[in-house]
C-alpha positions as CSV (number, residue, x, y, z in Angstrom):
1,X,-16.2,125.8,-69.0
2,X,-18.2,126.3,-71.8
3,X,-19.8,123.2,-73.3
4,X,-20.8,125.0,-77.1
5,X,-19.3,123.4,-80.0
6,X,-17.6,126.7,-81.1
7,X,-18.9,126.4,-85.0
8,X,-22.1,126.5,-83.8
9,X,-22.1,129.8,-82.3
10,X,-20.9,131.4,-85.7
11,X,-23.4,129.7,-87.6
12,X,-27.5,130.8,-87.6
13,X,-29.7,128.3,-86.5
14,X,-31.7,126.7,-89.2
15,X,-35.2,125.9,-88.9
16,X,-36.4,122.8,-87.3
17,X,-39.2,121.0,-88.8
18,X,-41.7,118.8,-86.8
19,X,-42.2,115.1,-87.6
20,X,-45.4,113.3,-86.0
21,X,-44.4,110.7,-83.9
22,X,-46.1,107.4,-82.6
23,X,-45.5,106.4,-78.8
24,X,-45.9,103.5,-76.6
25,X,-46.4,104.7,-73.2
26,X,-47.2,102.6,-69.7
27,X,-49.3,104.4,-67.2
28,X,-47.3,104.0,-63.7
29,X,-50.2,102.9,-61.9
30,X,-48.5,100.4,-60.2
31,X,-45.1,102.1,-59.9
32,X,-43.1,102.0,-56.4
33,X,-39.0,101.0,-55.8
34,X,-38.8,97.9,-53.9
35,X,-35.6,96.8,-55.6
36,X,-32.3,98.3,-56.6
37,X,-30.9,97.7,-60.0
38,X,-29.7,100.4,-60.9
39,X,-27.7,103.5,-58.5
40,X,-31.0,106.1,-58.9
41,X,-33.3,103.0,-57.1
42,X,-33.3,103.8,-53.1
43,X,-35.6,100.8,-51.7
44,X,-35.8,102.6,-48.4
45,X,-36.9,106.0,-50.2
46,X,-40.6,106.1,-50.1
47,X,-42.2,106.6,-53.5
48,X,-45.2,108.5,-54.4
49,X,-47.3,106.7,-56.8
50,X,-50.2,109.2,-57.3
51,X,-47.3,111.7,-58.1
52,X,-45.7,109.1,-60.8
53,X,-48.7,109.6,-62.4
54,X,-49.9,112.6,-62.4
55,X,-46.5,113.4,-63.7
56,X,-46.8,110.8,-66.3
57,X,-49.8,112.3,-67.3
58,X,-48.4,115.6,-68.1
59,X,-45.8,113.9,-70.7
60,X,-48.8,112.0,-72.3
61,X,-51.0,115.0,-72.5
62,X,-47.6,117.1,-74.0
63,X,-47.2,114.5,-76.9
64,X,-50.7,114.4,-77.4
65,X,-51.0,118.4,-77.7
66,X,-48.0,118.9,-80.3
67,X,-50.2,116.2,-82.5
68,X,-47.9,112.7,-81.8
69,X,-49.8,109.5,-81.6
70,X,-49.8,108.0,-78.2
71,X,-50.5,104.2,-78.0
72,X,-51.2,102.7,-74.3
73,X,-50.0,99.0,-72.6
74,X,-52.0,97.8,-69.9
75,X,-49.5,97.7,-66.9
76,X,-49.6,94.3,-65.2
77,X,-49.2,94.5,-61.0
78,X,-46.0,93.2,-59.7
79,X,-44.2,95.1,-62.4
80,X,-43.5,98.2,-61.3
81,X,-41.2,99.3,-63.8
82,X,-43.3,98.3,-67.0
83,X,-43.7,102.2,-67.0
84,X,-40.4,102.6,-68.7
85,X,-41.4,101.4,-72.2
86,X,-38.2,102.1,-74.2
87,X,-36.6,98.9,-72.9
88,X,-40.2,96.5,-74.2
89,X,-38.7,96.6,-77.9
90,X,-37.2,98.3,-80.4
91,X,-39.1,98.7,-83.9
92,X,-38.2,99.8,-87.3
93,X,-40.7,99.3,-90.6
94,X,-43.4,97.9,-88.6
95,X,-40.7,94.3,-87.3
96,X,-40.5,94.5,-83.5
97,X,-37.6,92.9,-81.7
98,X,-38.3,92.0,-77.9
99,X,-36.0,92.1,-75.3
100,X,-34.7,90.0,-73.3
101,X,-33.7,91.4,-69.6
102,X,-30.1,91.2,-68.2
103,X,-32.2,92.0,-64.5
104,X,-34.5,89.1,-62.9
105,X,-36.3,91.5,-61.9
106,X,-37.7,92.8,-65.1
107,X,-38.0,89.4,-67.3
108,X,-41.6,89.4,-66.7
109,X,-42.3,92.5,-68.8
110,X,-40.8,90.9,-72.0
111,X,-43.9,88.8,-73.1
112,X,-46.7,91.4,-72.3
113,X,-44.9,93.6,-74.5
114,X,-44.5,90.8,-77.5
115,X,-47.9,90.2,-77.1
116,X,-49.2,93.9,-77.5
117,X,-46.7,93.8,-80.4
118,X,-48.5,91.1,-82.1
119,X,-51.8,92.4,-81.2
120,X,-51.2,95.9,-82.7
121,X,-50.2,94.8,-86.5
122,X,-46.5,94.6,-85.7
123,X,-44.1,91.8,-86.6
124,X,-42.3,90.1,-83.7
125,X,-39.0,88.8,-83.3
126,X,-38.0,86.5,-80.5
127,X,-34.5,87.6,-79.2
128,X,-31.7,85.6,-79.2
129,X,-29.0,87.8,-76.4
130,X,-29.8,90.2,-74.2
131,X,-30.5,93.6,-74.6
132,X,-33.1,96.1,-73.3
133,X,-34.4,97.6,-76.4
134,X,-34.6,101.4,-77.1
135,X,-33.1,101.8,-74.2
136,X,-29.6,100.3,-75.5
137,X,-30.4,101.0,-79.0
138,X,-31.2,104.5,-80.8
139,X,-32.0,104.8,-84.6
140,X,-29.8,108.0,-85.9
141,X,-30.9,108.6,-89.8
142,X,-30.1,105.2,-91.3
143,X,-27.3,104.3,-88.4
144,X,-28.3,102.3,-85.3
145,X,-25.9,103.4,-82.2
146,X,-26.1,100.8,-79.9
147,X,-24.9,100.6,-76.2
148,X,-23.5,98.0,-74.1
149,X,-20.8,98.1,-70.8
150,X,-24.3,97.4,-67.8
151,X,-26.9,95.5,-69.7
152,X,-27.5,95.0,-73.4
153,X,-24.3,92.3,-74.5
154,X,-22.0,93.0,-77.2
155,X,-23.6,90.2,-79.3
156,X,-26.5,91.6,-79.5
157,X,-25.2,94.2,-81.6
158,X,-24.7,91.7,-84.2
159,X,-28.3,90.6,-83.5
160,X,-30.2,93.9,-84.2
161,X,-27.9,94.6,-87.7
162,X,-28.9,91.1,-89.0
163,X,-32.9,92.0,-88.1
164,X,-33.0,95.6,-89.4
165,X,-30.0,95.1,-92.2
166,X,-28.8,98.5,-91.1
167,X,-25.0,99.7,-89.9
168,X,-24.5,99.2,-85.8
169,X,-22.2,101.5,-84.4
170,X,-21.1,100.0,-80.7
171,X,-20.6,102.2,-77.6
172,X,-19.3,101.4,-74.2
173,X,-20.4,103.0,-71.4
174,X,-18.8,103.3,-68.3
175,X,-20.1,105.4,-65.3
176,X,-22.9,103.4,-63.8
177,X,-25.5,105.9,-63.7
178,X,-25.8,105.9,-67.4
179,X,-26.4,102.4,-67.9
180,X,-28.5,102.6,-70.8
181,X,-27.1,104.2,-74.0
182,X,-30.8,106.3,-73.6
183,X,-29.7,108.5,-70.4
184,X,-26.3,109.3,-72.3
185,X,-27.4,110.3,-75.8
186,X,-30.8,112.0,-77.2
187,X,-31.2,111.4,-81.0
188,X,-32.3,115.3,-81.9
189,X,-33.6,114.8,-85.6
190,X,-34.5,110.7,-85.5
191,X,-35.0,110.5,-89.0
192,X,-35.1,107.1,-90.8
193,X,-33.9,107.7,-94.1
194,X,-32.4,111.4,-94.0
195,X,-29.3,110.2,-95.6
196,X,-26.8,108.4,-93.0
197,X,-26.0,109.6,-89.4
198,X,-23.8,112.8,-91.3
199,X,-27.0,114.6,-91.8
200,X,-28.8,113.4,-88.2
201,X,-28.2,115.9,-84.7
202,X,-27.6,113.9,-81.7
203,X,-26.5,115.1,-78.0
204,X,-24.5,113.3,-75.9
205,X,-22.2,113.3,-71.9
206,X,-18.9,112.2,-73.3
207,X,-18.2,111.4,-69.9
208,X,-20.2,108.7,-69.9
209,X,-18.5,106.9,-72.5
210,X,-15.0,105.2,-72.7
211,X,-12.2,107.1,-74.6
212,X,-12.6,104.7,-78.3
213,X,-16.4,105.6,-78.3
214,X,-15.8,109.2,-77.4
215,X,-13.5,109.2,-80.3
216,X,-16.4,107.6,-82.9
217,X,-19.0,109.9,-81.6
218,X,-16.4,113.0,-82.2
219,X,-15.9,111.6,-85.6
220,X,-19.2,110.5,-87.0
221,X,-21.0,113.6,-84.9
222,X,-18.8,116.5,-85.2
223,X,-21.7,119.5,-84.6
224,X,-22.9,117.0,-82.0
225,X,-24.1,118.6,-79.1
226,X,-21.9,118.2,-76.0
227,X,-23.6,118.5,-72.4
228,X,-22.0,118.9,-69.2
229,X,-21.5,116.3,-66.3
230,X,-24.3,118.5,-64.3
231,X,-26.9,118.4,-66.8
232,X,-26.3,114.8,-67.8
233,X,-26.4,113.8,-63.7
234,X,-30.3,115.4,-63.8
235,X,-31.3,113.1,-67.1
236,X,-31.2,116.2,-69.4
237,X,-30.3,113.3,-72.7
238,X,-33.2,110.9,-71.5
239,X,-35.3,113.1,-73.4
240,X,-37.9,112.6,-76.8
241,X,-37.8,114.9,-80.2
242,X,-39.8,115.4,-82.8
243,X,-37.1,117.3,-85.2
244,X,-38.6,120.8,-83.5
245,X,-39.7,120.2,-80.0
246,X,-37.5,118.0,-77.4
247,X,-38.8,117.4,-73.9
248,X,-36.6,117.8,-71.2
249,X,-36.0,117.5,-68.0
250,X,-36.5,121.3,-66.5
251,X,-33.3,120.8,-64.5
252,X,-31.1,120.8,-67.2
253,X,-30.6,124.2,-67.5
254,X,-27.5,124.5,-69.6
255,X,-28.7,121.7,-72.0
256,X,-32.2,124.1,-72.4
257,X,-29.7,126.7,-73.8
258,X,-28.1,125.1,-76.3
259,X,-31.1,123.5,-77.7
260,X,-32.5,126.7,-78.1
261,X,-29.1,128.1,-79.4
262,X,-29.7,125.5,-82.5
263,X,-33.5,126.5,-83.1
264,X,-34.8,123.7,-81.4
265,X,-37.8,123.9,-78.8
266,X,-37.5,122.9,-75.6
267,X,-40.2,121.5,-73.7
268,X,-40.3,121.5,-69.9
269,X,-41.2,118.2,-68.4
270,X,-40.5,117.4,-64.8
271,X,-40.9,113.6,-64.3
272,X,-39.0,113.5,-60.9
273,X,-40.8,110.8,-59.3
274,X,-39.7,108.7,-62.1
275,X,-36.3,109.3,-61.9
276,X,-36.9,107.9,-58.2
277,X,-36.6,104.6,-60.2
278,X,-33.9,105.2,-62.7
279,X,-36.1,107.1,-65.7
280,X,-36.8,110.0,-67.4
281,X,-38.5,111.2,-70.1
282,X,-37.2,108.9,-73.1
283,X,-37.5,105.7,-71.0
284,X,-41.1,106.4,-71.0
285,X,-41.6,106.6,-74.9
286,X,-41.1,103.9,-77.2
287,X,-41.1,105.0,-80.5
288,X,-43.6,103.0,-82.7
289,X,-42.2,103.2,-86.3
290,X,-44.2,101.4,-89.2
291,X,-47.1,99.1,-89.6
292,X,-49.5,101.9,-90.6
């Protein structure tokens, strides 16, 4: 069955316009799975760390070539999965919220991420519940769309609208292997400021969500684009964009389509070895907004 919103194969596709971006990335240099927190992580699977990287490399060098900024934070041994920046933070106008971990596993990531925070120019906020940054929360024009059901709490919804003063729209997932609102939804045109979520493009596996958040992301994203179970089950919506280029996971086939159906351009990124440890492209990138 076809997974095209049927309005959008009557209408042209307009043109796409490319924003520079700024990105936090975390070379994987010390990447392996030696713990399972999430269904992707196989602790008995070996890992190959050279490949992480070299793969890692290839996102970098992508963002670097289409003209984004691309900031680096020293990984620190011990923390293998430091390499997945989205969950260090979440920034808007320069203020940077930290995180704070559901996962024992990961709580020692949350201060060397602070601390490059404060080092680079940003304003830091200590948080008060727990959530796991950009990978729970996702700025959609002037709308934050925010994810809990596996690690970032309900409360902390409340938290992030009282830091940024913007609207928090709350979404439950509820199949495991989307436990971050990030590997269910890519934000297509991440504009701040474009006029409200009405005039933003999002993606999104509404099988992922339960039926009251299907029905808000029908309503409030009605030319949304709607993947299917096999491209979301290869990361195809862990993916970055720029308003004009969106790099994606090569596997997602059907997702590659109907980007290009809406004049968007897909870019080809196979992070594999990643995924090995429950990421793709998006939980690579943090998205620096502000401060310069």
């Amino acid at each position: 069955m076809s997974t095209q919103n049927p309005a959008a194969a009557t209408t042209a596709a307009p043109a796409r316009i490319q924003q520079r971006r700024r990105y936090l990335m975390c070379r994987p240099e010390h990447f392996t799975v030696s713990y399972r927190i999430n269904p992707w992580m196989e602790p008995a699977k070996p890992t190959d760390t050279a490949k992480a990287v070299a793969q890692w490399q290839t996102l970098h060098d992508a963002y670097v070539a289409l003209g984004h900024d691309v900031e680096l934070i020293d990984p620190v041994p011990g923390l293998p999965d430091m390499v997945y920046t989205a969950n260090g933070g979440f920034i808007i106008d320069g203020r940077a919220l930290g995180v704070k971990f559901r996962v024992d596993e990961r709580r020692g990531e949350e201060q060397p991420f602070m601390d490059w925070f404060a080092a680079n120019g940003f304003e830091v906020i200590q948080p008060v519940e727990v959530q796991e940054g950009e990978g729970d929360f996702l700025l959609v024009g002037d709308v934050i769309l925010a994810g809990t059901g596996f690690r970032s709490v309900g409360d902390s919804h409340r938290e992030i609208g009282d830091v940024f003063g913007k609207e928090v729209v709350s979404l439950r997932l509820i199949d495991p292997r989307f436990y971050h609102l990030d590997t269910a939804i890519a934000v297509l045109d991440p504009v701040e400021g474009s006029g409200g979520a009405e005039r933003a493009n999002i993606a999104y596996l509404p099988s992922a969500f339960d039926e009251e958040s299907q029905r808000i992301l029908a309503q409030r994203y009605p030319d949304a684009i709607r993947v299917s179970d096999e491209d979301g089950a290869v990361f195809g919506l862990n993916s970055a964009s720029d308003g004009l280029n969106v790099f994606i996971s090569p596997r997602a086939k059907g997702f590659e389509a109907q980007l290009r159906e809406r004049g968007y351009n897909p870019v080809l990124i196979d992070l594999s070895e990643l995924l090995l440890g429950g990421g793709g492209i998006k939980c690579c990138t943090l998205e620096l907004r502000g401060n310069r």
